[in-house]
C-alpha positions in Angstrom: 19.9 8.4 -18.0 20.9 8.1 -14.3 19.3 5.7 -11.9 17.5 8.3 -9.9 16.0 10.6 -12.8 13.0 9.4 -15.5 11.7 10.7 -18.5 8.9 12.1 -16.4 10.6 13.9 -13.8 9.4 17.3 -15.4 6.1 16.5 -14.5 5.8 15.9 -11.1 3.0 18.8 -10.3 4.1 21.6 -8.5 2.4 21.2 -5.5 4.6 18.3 -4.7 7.7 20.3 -5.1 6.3 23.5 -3.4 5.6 22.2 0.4 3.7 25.5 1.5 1.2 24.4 -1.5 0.7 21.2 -0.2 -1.5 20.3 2.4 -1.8 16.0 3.1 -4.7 17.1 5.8 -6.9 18.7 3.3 -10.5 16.6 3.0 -11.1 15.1 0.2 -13.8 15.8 -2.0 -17.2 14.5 -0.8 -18.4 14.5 -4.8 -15.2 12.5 -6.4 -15.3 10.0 -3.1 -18.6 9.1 -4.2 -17.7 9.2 -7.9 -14.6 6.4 -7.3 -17.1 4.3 -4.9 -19.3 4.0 -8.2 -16.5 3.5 -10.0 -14.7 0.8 -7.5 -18.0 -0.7 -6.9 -17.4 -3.4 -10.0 -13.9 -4.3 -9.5 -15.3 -5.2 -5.9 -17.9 -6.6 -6.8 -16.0 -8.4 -9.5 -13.4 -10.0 -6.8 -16.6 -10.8 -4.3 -14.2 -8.9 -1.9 -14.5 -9.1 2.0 -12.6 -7.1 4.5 -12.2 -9.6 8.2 -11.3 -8.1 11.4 -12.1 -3.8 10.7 -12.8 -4.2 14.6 -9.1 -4.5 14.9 -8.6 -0.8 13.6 -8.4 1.7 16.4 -11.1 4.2 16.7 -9.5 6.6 18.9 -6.1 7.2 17.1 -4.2 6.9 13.7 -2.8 3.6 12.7 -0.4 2.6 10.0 -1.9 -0.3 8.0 0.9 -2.5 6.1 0.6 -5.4 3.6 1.7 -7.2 0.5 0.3 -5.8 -2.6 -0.7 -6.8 -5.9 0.1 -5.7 -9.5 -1.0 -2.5 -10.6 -2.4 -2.0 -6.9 -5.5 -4.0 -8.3 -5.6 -4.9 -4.5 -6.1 -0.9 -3.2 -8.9 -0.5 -5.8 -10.6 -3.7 -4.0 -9.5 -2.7 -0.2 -10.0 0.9 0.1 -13.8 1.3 -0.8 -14.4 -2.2 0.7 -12.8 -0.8 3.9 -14.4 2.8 3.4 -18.4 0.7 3.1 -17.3 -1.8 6.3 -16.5 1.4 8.3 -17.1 4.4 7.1 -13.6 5.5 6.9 -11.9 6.3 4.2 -8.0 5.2 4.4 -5.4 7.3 3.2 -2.8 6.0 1.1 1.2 6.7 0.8 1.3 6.4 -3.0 4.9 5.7 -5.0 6.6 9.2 -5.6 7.0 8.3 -9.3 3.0 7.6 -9.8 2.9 11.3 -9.0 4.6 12.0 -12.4 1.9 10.6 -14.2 -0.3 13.1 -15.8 -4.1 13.5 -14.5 -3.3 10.0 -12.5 -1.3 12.3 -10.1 -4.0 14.6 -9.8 -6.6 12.2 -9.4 -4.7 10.5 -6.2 -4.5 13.8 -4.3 -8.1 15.0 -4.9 -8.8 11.2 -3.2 -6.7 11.9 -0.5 -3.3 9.9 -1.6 0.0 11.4 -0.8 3.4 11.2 -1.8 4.4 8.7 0.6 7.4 10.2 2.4 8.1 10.6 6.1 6.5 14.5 6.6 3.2 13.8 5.1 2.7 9.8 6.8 3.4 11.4 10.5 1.5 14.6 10.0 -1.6 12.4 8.7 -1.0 9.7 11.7 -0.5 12.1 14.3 -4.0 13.7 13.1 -5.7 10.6 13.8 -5.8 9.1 10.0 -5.6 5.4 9.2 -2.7 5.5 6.7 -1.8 2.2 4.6 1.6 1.6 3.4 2.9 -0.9 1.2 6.6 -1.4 2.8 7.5 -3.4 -0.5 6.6 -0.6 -3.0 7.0 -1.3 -6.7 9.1 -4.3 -5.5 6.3 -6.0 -4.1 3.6 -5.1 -6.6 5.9 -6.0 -9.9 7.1 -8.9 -8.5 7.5 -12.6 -10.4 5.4 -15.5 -10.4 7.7 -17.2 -8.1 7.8 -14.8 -5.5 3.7 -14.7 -5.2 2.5 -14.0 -1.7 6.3 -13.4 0.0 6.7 -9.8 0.8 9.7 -8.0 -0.5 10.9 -6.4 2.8 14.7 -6.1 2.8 15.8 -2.8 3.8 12.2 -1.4 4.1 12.3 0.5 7.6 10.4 3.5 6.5 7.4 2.6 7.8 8.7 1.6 11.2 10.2 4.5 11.4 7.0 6.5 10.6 5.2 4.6 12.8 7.4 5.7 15.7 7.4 9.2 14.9 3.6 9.4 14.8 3.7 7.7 18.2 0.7 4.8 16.8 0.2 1.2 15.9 1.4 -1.0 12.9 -1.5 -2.9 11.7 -0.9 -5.7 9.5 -3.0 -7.2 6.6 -3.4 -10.3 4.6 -4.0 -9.6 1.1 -5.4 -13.2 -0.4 -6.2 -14.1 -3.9 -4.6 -10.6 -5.1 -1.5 -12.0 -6.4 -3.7 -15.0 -8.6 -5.9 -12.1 -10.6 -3.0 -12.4 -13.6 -0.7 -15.0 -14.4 2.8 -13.4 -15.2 4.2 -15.1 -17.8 7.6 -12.8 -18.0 8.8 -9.1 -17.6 9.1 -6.4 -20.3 12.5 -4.6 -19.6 11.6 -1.2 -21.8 8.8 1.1 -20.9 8.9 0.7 -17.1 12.4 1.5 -16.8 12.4 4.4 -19.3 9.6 5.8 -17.5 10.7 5.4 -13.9 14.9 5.5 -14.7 15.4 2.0 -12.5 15.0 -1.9 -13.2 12.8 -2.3 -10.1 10.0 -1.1 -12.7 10.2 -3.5 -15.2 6.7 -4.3 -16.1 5.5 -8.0 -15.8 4.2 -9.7 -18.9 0.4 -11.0 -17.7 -2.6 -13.2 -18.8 -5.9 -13.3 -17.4 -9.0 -14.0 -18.8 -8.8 -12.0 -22.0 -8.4 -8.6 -21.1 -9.8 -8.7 -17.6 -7.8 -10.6 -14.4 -9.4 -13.8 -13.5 -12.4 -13.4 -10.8 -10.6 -14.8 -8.1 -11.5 -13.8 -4.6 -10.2 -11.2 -2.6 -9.6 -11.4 0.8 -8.6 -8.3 3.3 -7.7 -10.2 6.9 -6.8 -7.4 9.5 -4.4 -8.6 12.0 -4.1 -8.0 15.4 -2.1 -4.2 16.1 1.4 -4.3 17.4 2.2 -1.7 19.9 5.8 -0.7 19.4 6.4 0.3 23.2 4.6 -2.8 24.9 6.4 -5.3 21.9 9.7 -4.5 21.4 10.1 -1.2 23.5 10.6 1.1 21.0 9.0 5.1 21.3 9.3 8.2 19.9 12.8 8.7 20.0 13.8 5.7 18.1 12.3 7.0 15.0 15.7 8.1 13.7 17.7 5.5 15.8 20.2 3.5 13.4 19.2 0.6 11.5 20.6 -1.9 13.6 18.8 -1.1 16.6 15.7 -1.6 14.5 16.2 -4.5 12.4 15.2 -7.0 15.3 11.7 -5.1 15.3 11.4 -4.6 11.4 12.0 -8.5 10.9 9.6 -9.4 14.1 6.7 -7.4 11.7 8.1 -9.0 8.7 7.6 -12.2 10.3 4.3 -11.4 11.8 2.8 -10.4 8.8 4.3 -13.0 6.4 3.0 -15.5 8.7 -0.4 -14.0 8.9 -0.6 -14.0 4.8 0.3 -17.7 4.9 -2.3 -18.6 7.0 -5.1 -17.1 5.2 -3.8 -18.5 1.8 -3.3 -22.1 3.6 -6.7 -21.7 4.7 -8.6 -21.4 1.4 -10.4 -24.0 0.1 -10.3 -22.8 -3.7 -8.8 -19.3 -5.4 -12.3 -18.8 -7.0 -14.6 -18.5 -3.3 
């Protein structure tokens, strides 16, 4: 097996193969929105989740939303219907290309308005006003070790920015806190991830909670402040395909920022548990 194939690359559906078939502005369905709100509704009520700072969020455009994410994206299934009953918005998610080969999962994430989270869709969904999140650290981020809890996993991850300048609209960052304490990871399986998904990065982590469910810790959303690209580092439109090195400096300024902004939310906790 090669690094870039899996054992489920005959499944990806064929609407993500055919472009014309595939439409990342289609609403989602009014019925199954309400049907994962009632189905969200314990995990956050389970997590006592709050979202701080939604009046951050601009009304009048798109926005790209970035932040550190948690195993299993236990995090989005806290912070999108939390987000959705703070505002009234539903965010759209750019979701791992490889979740997409996952029967009925795959389904299930487009009918709730998650794409495959490459460059076309993100813009096209930005561009139309859409608050989009992204999750620059991918499985890296949410498979991560014990020891790397709460630092994002960044290097080399300038999709977003460059997504961000095509659309023309904000980055808005986000503290995720208490997501990465719902498990403890006591090691990493090396088998079924990578035979699944062809690649290492997918190793699954080994995890205790309490029993079969994570510990009820408490999640915290904190939405930052959003950096303009033009008015912070000069950047516009037609940097989106500018070479790296003219956007490193910007892509480690947001790195920064929002590492920073994680740090001090998790400093600021008086106990995991409230």
């Amino acid at each position: 097996m090669t690094d870039d194939r899996s054992a489920l690359d005959h499944l990806i559906p064929d609407a993500l193969k055919d472009e014309g078939r595939y439409d990342p502005l289609r609403q989602v369905d009014p019925a199954l929105l309400q049907q994962f709100l009632k189905l969200t509704g314990p995990v956050v009520r389970y997590f006592r989740t709050s979202v701080e700072g939604a009046w951050r969020l601009p009304r009048e455009e798109g926005c790209l939303i970035v932040s550190n994410h948690a195993v299993f994206a236990i995090d989005a299934m806290a912070f999108f219907p939390s987000l959705y009953m703070e505002t009234g918005r539903l965010v759209r998610g750019l979701a791992d290309h490889n979740l997409f080969k996952v029967p009925v999962l795959s389904a299930l994430m487009l009918e709730l308005g998650a794409v495959d989270g490459n460059r076309d869709n993100a813009v096209r969904m930005l561009r139309a006003g859409e608050w989009v999140v992204c999750y620059p650290g991918g499985a890296r981020d949410a498979l991560k070790g014990a020891e790397e809890r709460y630092r994002l996993q960044w290097e080399g991850r300038l999709g977003y920015l460059r997504v961000a300048l095509a659309a023309g609209v904000p980055i808005v960052p986000v503290a995720g806190v208490g997501i990465d304490e719902a498990y403890v990871t006591l090691g990493r399986e090396r088998s079924i991830g990578r035979r699944l998904f062809g690649k290492a990065t997918y190793d699954l982590p080994i995890l205790m909670g309490l029993g079969p469910m994570p510990l009820p810790v408490k999640f915290r959303f904190v939405i930052g402040e959003p950096v303009d690209l033009e008015r912070a580092f000069g950047l516009g439109r037609i940097f989106a395909d500018a070479p790296d090195e003219e956007l490193l400096p910007a892509h480690r300024a947001i790195w920064r920022h929002t590492q920073a902004l994680i740090d001090r939310e998790v400093g600021r906790r008086v106990s995991r548990f409230f």
